[in-house]
N, C-alpha and C positions, 0 to 999 in steps of 0.2 A: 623636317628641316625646310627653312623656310629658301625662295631662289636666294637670296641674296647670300643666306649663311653659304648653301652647295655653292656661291661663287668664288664666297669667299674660300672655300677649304679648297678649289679649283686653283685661286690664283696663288694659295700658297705651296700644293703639291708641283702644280706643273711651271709655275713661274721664280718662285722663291727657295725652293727646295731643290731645285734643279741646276741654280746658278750660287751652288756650293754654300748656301747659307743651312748652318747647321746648327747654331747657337739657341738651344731650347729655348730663352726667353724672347729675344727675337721674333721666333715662329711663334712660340702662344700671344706674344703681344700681338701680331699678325693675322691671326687666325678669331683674336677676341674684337679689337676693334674694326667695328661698323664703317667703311670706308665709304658707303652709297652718304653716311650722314652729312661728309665733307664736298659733296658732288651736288651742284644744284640740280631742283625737280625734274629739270626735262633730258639732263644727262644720265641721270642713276643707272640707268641702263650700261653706259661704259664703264661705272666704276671699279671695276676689275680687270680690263683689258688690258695689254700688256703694253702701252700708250701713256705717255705724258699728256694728263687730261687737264686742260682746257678750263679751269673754274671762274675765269674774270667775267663779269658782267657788268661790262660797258665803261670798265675804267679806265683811267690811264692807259695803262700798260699790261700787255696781255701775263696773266700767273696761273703757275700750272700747281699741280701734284704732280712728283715723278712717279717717274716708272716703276710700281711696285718691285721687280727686281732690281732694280736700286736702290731702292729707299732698304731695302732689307739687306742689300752688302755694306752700303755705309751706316747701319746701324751696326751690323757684324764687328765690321771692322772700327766703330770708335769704342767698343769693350765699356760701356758703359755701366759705370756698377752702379747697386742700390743705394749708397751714401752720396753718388754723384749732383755737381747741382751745373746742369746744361745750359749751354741756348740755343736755341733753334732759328735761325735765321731765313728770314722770306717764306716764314709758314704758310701764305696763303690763307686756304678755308681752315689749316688747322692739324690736319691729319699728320704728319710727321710729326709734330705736338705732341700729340697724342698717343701716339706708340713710345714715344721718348719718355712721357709720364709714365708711364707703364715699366719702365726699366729703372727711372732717377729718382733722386728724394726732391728734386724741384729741378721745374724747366721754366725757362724765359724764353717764351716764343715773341718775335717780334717781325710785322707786316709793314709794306710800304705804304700800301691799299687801306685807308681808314675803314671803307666799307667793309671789305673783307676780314680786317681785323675782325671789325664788328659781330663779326659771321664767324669768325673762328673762335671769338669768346662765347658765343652762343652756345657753337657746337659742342665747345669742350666741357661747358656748364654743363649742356643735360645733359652727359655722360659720367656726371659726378667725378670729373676728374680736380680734386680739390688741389692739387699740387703743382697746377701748371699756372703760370701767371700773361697772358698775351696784349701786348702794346704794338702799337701807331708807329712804327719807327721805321728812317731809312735804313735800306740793308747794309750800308755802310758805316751804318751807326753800332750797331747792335744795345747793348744797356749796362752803360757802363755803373749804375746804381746796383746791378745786383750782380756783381764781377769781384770777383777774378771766378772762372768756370773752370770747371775740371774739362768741360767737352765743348768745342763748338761746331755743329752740325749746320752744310750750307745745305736750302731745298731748291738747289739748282745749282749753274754754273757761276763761275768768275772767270773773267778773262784778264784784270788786273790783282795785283796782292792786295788783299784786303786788310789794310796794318794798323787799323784803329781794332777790329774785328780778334786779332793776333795781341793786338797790348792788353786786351780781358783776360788772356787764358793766363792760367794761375802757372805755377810752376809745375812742371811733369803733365800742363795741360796737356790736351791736344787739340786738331782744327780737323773735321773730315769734310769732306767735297768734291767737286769735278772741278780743275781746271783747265783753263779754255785758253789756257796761255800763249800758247804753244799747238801746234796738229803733231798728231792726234789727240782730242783731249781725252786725260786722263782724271780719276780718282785718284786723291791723295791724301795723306796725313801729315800736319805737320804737328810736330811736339816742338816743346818749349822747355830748354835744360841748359840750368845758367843764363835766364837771360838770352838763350842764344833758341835760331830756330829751325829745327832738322827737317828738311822735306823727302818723304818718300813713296813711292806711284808705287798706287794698288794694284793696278785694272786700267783696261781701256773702256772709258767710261761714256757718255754723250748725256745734255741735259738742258733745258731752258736756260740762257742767262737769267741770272736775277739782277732786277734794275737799278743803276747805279754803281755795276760790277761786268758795265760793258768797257769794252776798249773803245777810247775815243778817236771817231773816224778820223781818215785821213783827208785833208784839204785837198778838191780833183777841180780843175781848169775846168 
């Protein structure tokens, strides 16, 4: 077994397995994709840590990968079935992409970062993942061309409601994420029944904002 594989069964026994994620497809989505692939050259070394890693180079706005125990409660908890068609917002290099391919019948992953897009359609290329589609898009945009979604999965925080993001999900969607609305920030799901939209907190959760989903500062003397 190669380091990276022991890291990976590392990070999903003692990090993802440990913070109550028990959902078989989950862990073997977890256990199969390659996370160092989403990690550039000179980090692959952290890509298992139990850290919000770091993958901007030199752009705008700094964009992470969460925290693998994260990333596997909000896949838990958005029940994403195999006829599901997802989006994934503020994918970064790619990696939450790519485990959400792993569970959907089509994911729209969509990056603020053109570079990064760049890099996450790359990444998700050689991995043969033919199901996943990723575009250039602000995180407040999301893709209203291949909407209404059964799931929308954020790869970071919000601190304002995301209501363009919210008018894609189809009916009986749902919305998984951390919101930063409010202290303490919380993991939540929102679904969508009637038109109307139910919020309910998972977890106390913590996680990058993603840009454009900051609260706008306050005016100081």
């Amino acid at each position: 077994m190669s380091g990276f594989s022991t890291a990976r069964l590392k990070m999903v026994d003692g990090q993802v397995r440990t913070s109550d994620v028990t959902d078989r497809r989950v862990l073997d989505a977890m256990l199969t994709v390659p996370r160092e692939t989403f990690v550039p050259a000179g980090r692959q070394a952290l890509a298992y840590l139990d850290i919000d890693l770091d993958v901007s180079e030199g752009g705008a706005a700094k964009r992470f990968l969460i925290k693998p125990q994260l990333t596997g409660k909000l896949l838990q908890a958005a029940e994403i079935g195999e006829g599901d068609n997802v989006l994934v917002v503020g994918c970064a290099t790619g990696y939450l992409a790519a485990l959400t391919a792993k569970l959907a019948r089509q994911v729209t992953a969509t990056e603020c970062d053109s570079d990064l897009a760049a890099k996450a359609k790359d990444a998700l290329a050689a991995l043969g993942l033919g199901n996943v589609t990723c575009k250039a898009a602000a995180c407040t945009e999301g893709d209203p061309s291949a909407a209404p979604y059964d799931v929308i999965i954020l790869n970071g925080a919000a601190e304002v409601t995301p209501e363009a993001l919210l008018g894609q999900l189809k009916e009986g969607g749902r919305l998984v994420g951390v919101s930063a609305e409010s202290r303490p920030p919380r993991a939540v799901i929102v679904t969508r029944t009637h038109g109307e939209f139910g919020h309910r907190t998972l977890f106390d959760a913590a996680a990058p904002v993603l840009p454009g989903l900051a609260r706008a500062g306050a005016f100081v003397f």
